[in-house]
Rosetta silent file (secondary structure, phi, psi, omega in degrees, C-alpha in Angstrom):
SEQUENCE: XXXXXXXXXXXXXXXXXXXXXXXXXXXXXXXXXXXXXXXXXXXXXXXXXXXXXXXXXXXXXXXXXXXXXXXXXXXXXXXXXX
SCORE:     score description
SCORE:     0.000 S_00000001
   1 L     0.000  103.727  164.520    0.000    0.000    0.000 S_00000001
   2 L   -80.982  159.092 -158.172    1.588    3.254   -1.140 S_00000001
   3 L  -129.317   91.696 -166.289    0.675    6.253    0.717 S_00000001
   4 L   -72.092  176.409 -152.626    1.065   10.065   -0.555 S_00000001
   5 L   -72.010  142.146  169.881    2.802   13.128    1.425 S_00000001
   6 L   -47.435   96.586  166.732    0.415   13.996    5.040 S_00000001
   7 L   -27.982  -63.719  164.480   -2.273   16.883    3.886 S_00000001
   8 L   -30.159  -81.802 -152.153   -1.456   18.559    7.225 S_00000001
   9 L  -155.863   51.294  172.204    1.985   18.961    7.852 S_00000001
  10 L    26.406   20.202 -174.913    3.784   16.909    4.654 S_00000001
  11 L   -81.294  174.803 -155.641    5.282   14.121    6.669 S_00000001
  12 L   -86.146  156.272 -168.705    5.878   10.909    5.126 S_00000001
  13 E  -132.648   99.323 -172.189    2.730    8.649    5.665 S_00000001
  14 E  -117.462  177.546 -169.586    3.192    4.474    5.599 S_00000001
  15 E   -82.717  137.648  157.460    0.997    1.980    6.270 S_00000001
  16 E  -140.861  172.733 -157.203    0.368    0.569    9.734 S_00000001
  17 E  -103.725  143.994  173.100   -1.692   -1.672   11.743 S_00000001
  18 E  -135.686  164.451  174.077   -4.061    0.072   14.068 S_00000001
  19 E   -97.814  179.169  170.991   -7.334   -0.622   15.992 S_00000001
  20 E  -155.907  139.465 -158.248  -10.430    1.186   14.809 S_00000001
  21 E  -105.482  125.698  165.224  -12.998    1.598   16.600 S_00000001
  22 E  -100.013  150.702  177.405  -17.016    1.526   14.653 S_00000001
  23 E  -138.641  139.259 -178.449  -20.430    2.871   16.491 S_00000001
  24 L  -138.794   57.509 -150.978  -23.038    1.711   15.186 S_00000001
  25 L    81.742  -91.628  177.790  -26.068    3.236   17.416 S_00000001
  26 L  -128.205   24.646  174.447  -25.494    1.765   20.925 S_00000001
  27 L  -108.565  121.163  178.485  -23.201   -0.998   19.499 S_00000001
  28 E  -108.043  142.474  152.291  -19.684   -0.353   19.493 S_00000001
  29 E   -88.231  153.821  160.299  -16.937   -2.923   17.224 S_00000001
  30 E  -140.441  131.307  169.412  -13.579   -2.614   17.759 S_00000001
  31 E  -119.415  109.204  168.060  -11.634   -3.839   15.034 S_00000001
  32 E   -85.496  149.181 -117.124   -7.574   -4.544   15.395 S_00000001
  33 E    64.240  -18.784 -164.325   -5.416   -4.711   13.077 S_00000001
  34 E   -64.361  164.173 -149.361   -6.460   -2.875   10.494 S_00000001
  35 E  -120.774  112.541 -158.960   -3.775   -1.769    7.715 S_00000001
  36 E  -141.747  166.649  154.760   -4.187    2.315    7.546 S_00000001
  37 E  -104.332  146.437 -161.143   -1.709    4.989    6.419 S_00000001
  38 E  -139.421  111.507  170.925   -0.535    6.657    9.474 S_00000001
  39 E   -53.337  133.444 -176.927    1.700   10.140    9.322 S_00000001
  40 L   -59.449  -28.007 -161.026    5.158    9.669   11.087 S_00000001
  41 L  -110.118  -38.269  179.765    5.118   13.367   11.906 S_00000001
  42 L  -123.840    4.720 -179.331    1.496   14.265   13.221 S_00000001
  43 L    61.221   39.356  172.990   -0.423   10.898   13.313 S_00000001
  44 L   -70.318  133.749  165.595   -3.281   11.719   10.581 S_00000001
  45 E   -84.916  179.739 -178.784   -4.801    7.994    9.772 S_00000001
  46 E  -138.308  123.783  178.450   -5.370    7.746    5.879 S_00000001
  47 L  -133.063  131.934 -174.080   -7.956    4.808    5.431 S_00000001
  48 L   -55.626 -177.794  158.275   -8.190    3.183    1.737 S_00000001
  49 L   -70.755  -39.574  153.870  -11.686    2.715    0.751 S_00000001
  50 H   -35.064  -56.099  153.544  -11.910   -1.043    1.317 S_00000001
  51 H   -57.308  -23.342  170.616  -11.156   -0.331    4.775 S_00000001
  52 H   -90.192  -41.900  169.325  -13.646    1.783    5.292 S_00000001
  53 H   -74.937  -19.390 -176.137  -16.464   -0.556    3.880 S_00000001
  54 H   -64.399  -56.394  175.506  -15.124   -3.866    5.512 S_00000001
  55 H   -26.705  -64.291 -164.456  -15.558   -2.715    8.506 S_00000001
  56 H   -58.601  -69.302  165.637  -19.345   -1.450    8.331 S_00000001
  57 H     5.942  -87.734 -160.446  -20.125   -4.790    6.424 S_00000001
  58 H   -59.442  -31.612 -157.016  -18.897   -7.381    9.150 S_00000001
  59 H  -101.309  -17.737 -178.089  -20.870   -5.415   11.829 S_00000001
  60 H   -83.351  -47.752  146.470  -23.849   -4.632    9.817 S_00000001
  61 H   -54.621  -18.684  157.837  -24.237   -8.435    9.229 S_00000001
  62 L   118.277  -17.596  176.559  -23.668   -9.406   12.451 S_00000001
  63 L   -74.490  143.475 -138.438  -20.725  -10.798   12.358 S_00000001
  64 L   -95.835  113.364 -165.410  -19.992  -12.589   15.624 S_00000001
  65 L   -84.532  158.735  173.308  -15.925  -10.862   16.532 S_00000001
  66 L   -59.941  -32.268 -171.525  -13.307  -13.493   18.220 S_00000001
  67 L  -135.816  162.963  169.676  -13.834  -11.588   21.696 S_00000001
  68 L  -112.497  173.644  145.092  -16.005   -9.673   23.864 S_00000001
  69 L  -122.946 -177.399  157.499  -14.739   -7.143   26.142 S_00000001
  70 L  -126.652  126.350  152.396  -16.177   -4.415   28.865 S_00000001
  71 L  -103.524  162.714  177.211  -15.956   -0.999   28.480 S_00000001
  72 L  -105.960  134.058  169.747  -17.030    1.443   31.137 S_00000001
  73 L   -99.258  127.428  176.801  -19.213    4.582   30.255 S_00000001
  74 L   -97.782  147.949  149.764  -19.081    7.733   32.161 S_00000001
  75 L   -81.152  109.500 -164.625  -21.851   10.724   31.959 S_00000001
  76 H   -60.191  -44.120 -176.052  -19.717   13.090   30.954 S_00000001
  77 H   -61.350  -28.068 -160.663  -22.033   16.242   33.040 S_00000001
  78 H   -80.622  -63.213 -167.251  -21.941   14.093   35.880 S_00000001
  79 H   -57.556  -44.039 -167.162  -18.245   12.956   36.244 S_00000001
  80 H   -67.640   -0.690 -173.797  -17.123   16.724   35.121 S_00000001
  81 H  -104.388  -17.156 -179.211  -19.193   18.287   38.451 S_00000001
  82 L   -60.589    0.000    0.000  -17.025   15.537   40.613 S_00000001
């Protein structure tokens, strides 16, 4: 996967693996691995197009991910008045 100069701040931009995270209402995916262009110098992701539709796909069908996890959700008003 070649990768052209960072829009932002012209740093060189190569491919790396990253998670990405999808919301999908009140359903979150987390997908790892995924193969992005990622600036060296300011950390812009770049995501082909293919990457951007697999993603939606697997989760819009349903498909059943290798793990589950827990995350914990804060109320943002509430924790910021603590």
């Amino acid at each position: 996967m070649k990768f052209d100069r960072c829009e932002y701040c012209k740093g060189a931009v190569k491919a790396r693996r990253v998670t990405v995270d999808l919301r999908r209402g009140k359903q979150l995916c987390v997908f790892r691995n995924v193969t992005v262009g990622v600036c060296g110098q300011c950390g812009e992701r770049y995501y082909p197009g293919p990457v951007l539709e697999r993603p939606e796909e697997l989760a819009r069908h349903g498909i059943n991910g290798s793990k589950t996890i827990k995350v914990p959700t804060f109320d943002y008003a509430v924790a910021s008045r603590a």
